[in-house]
N, C-alpha and C positions, 0 to 999 in steps of 0.2 A: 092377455095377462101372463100365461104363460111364458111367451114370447120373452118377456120383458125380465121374465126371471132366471130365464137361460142366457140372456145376456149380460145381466148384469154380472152371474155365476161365472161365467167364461171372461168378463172383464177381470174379476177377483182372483182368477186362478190366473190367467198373463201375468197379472202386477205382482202375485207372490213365486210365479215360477220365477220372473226374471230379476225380483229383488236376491231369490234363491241365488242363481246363477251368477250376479255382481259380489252374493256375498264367499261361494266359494273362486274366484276367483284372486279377493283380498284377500282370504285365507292361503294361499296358495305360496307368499311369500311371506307368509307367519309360520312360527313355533307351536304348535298346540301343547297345551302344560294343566295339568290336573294340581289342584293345592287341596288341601286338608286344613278344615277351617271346624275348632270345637265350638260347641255352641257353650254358652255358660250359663248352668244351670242357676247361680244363685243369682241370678238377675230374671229367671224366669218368675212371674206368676202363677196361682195354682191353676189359675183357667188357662193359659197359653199349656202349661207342661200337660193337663190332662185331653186338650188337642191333639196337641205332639203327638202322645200317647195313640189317642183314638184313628188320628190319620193313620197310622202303622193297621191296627186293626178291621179299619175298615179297607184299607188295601185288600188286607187278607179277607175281608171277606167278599169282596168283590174279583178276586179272581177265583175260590170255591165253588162261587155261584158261578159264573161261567164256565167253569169247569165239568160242574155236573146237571148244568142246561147242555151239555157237550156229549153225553152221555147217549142222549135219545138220537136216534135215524134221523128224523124230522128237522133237527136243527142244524143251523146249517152258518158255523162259527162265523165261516167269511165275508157273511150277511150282515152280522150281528151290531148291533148297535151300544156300544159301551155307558153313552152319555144319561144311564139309570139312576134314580134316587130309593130305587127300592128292592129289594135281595132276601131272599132267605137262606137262612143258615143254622148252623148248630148252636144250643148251648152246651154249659157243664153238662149237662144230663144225656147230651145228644138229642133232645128232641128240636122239630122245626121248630123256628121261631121267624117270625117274620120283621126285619131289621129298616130305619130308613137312613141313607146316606149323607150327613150332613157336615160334615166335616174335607173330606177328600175333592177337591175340585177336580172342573172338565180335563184338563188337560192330561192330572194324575192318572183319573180314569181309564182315557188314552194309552197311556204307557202303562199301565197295567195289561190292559188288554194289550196290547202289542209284545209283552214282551212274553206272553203266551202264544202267542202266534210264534215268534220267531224260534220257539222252544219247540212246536210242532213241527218248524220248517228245518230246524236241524233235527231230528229225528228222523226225517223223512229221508234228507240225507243218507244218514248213517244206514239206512234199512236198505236203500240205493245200492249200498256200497259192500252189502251183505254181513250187517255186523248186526248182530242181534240186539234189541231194545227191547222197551217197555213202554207202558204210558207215562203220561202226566199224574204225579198226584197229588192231593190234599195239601196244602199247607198247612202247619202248625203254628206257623206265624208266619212274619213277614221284617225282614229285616232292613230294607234300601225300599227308596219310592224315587222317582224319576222326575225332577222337574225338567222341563222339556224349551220350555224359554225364559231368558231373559226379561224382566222388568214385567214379567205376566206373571210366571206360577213363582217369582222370587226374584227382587229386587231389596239393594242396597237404602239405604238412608242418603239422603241429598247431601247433609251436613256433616254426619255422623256416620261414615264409613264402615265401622264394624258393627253396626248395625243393621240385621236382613229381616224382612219380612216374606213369609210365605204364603201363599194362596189360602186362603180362608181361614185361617191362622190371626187371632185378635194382636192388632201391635205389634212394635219392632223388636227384637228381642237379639241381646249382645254375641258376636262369637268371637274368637280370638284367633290371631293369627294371618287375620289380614292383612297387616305390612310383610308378610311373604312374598305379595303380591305386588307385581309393577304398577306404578300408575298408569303408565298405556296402555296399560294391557284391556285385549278386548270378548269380554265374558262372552261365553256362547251357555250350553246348557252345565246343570247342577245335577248330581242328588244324595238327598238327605239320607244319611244314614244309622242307625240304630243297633248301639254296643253295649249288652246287658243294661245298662240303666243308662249311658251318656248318646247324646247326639251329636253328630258330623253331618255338615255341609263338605260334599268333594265337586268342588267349584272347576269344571273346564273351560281354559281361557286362552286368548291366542296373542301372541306377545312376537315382538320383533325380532328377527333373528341376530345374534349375536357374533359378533368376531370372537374366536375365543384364542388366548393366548394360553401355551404352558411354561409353566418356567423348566421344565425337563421332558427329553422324547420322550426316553421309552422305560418299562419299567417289568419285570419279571414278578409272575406270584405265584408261589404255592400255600397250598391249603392243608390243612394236617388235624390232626387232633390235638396235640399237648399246645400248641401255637395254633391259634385258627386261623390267621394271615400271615406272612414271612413275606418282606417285598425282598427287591435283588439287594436294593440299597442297606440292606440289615435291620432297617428297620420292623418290628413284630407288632402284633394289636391280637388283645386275643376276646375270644366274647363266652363266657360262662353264666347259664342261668339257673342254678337247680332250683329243683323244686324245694319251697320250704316247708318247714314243718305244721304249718297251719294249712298249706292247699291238703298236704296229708289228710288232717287230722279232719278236713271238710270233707274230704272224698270218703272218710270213714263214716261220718257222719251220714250223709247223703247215702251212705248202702243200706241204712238202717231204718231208711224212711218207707212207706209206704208208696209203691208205685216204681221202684226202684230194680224191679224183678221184670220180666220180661213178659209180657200181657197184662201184666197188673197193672188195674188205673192208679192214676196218679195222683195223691194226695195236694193239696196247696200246702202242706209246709213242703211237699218235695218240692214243690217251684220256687217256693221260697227260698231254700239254704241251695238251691240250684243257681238262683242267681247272684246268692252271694260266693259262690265257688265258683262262677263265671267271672265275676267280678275279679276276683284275686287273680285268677289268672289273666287277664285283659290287662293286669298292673302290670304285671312280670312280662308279659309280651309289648307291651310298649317300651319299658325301658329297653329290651332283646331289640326293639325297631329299631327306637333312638341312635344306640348303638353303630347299630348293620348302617345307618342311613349316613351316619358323620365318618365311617370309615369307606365305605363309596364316594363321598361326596370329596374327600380328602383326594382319594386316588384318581378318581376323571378329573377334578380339576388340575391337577398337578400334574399330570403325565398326558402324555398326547396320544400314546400307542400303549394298550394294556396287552399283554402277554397272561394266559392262562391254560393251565391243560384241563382237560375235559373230563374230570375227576368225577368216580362212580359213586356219589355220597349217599344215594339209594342206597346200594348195597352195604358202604360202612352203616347206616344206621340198623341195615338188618343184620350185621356183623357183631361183634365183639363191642363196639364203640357204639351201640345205641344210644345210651342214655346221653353220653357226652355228643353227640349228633346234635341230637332232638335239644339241648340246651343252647347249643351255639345257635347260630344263623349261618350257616355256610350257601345252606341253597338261596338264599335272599338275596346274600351278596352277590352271590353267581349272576342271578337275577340282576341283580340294582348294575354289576358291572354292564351286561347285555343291552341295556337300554341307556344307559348314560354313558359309555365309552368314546370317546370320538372315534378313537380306531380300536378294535378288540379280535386280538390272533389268538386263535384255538389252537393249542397243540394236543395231538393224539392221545386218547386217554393209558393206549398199549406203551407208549414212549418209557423208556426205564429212564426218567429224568433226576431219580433219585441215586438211581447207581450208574450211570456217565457221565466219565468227567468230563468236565468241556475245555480242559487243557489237551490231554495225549487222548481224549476219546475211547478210553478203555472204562470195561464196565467192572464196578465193585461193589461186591455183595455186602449190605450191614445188617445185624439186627436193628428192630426197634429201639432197645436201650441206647445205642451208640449213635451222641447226639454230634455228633461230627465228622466229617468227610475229609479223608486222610486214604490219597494215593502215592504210589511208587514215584511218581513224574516230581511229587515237591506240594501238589496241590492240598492246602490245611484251609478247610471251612467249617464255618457254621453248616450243619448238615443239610437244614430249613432252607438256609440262608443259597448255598451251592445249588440246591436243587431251584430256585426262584431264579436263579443268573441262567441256566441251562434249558428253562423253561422262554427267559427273554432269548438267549440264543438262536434257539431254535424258532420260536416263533416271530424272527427278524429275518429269518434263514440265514445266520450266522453259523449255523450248524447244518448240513442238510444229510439225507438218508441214497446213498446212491449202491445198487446195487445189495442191499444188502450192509451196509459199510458203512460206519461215521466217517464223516470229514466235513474239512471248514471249509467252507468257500468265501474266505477272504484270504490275501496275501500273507507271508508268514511274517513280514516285519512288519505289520501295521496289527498280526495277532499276538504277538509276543510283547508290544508296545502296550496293547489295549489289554492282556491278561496280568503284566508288569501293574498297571493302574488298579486294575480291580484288585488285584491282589492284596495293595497294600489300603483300599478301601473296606474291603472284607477285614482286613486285621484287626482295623482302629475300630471298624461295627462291631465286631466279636467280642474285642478286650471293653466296649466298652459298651456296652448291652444295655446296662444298666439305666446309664445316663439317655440312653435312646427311649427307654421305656417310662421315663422320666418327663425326657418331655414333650411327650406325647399322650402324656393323662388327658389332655382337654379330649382326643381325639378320641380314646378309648374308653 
């Protein structure tokens, strides 16, 4: 009998190693692409939403309970059996309470537990490598759960496309934003995630690779504060988010509540007006994405080679320009450029691309105030604007560093021809700013 069970096991494990194996294979000449799909809540019902709800918490409490079975000598994690319907844990009070799992499927569980392990095995690393740690600890909650496959722990509607159902989750329930999505495209894993009150499915899928065309090569940018983007072309896009006076007026609020001191427990109206001040800001940070996401999406498509310097926006934020930092998005777009560039040149963050000019290559000092670049040679720029042309320069090696020394390493009649052009490109962007930033509203 045994016999028959160990065969049959090792038949089951060939047929998913080598479906494994066919399947990275066809992934191999795919695209992998994550999309952001909202769930919509006024199409939920009160039993699917307080599911919802519960599958988050009982994540959490199924990794505490493993956690602090992790505690004891005796046990012995890599043993461990996930697949439980039964756990104890804390309440309000802190005392045991003995809990049973009825919401959270096998697979969830899995990734749960997995993704504690892999938390152990980068720690281990890092201790390796002599950098000081700590442990694991407690969860407060639990915000993202793992669905692990397709058409098992979450599958689509046959008919009805923006419609998904989840592992033990009652009924199909609506999300938006599924026409982002190719039709051929080919789902691999998901998961669900949880933002103060709303949910997201972030769906990964593998989609065919594409030829991409640009209508322009290359493109220069500098980063700044009064302008947040300056391309070479003259055109500007800037992103400001202040804080308003109701996240204020919440953060005053919320210091006033109980639990808001540091050891002191924590009252439920402080959770309460805590996640309506989560809330508020979760608004403000999504429009600050929107933004950041259609001013990347603008510049990789349109250009083939992005130019940027390696600009210290850490240290502006702990500098004089914090607050205006922390409202833009500068490090996002750094970011969103880094992964969607086709080609993306780094130029040195020490490079003085704001005081060399990239005509006669001599260096001039401005203040801050002086928003324009005005050398001895003839050269008259947008200040933003010259600095983003000297950034493409360089990072084309139109400009390069020898010895010590600027110089161009192209011909001088093919650079006099090409600074003649931009020249009179730069004029018509400068005088005419206005109309650029016009029409580029949809963008910005």
């Amino acid at each position: 009998m045994s016999f028959k069970i160990n065969l049959i096991n090792q038949t089951k494990n060939s047929i998913i190693s080598e479906s494994l194996k066919k399947t990275r294979q066809r992934h191999e000449n795919l695209v992998c692409k994550t999309f952001e799909l909202k769930v919509d809540k006024s199409h939920l019902s009160k039993e699917q939403l307080d599911k919802l709800n519960l599958l988050f918490i009982e994540a959490k409490w199924l990794y505490n309970h493993v956690l602090n079975l992790n505690k004891s000598k005796e046990f012995d994690l890599f043993k461990f059996n996930p697949l439980i319907n039964e756990i104890d844990s804390l309440d309000f009070e802190k005392n045991i309470v003995h809990r049973n799992l009825t919401v959270i499927g096998s697979q969830i569980k899995q990734s749960v537990y997995d993704r504690m392990l892999d938390s152990i095995k980068s720690l281990s690393r890092l201790k390796k490598n002599g950098q000081k740690i700590g442990g694991l600890k407690f969860k407060s909650k639990m915000n993202s759960v793992e669905l692990k496959q397709f058409k098992v722990t979450y599958k689509f509607h046959k008919s009805k496309n923006n419609f998904v159902k989840i592992q033990n989750i009652p009924g199909y329930f609506k999300v938006n934003g599924i026409g982002q999505i190719p039709q051929d495209a080919e789902f691999a894993n998901a998961t669900l995630v949880k933002k103060v009150k709303d949910f997201y499915l972030m769906a990964t899928v593998y989609v065919p690779k594409e030829i991409r065309v640009f209508p322009e090569e290359s493109v220069g940018i500098d980063f700044g504060i009064k302008d947040t983007v300056t391309l070479s072309n003259g055109e500007k896009f800037d992103i400001n988010f202040p804080e308003i006076n109701r996240t204020r007026k919440l953060r005053q609020k919320l210091s006033r509540k109980k639990g808001s001191k540091k050891g002191q427990k924590k009252s439920k109206s402080y959770y309460k007006n805590l996640n309506i001040l989560n809330s508020n800001i979760e608004k403000i940070n999504n429009q600050k994405r929107d933004k950041k996401n259609k001013i990347v999406s603008y510049i990789t498509n349109k250009f083939e080679t992005v130019c940027v310097q390696d600009e210290s926006i850490k240290a502006w934020q702990s500098g004089l320009f914090g607050k205006k930092v922390h409202n833009s998005a500068l490090g996002g777009i750094m970011r969103g450029l880094e992964t969607k560039s086709h080609t993306l040149k780094v130029v040195d963050k020490y490079v003085p691309t704001t005081q060399l000019c990239r005509n006669c290559l001599k260096l001039n000092k401005f203040g801050l105030e002086v928003r324009t670049y005005d050398c001895e040679c003839g050269c008259f720029e947008d200040r933003d604007t010259h600095s983003a042309l000297t950034i493409r320069d360089i990072g084309l090696g139109n400009i390069v560093k020898e010895n010590g020394i600027w110089k161009n390493s192209f011909p001088m009649e093919h650079r006099e021809l090409k600074s003649q052009m931009e020249d009179e490109t730069a004029v018509i962007s400068f005088a005419n700013s206005d109309v650029c930033e016009m029409n580029h509203k949809s963008v910005r």
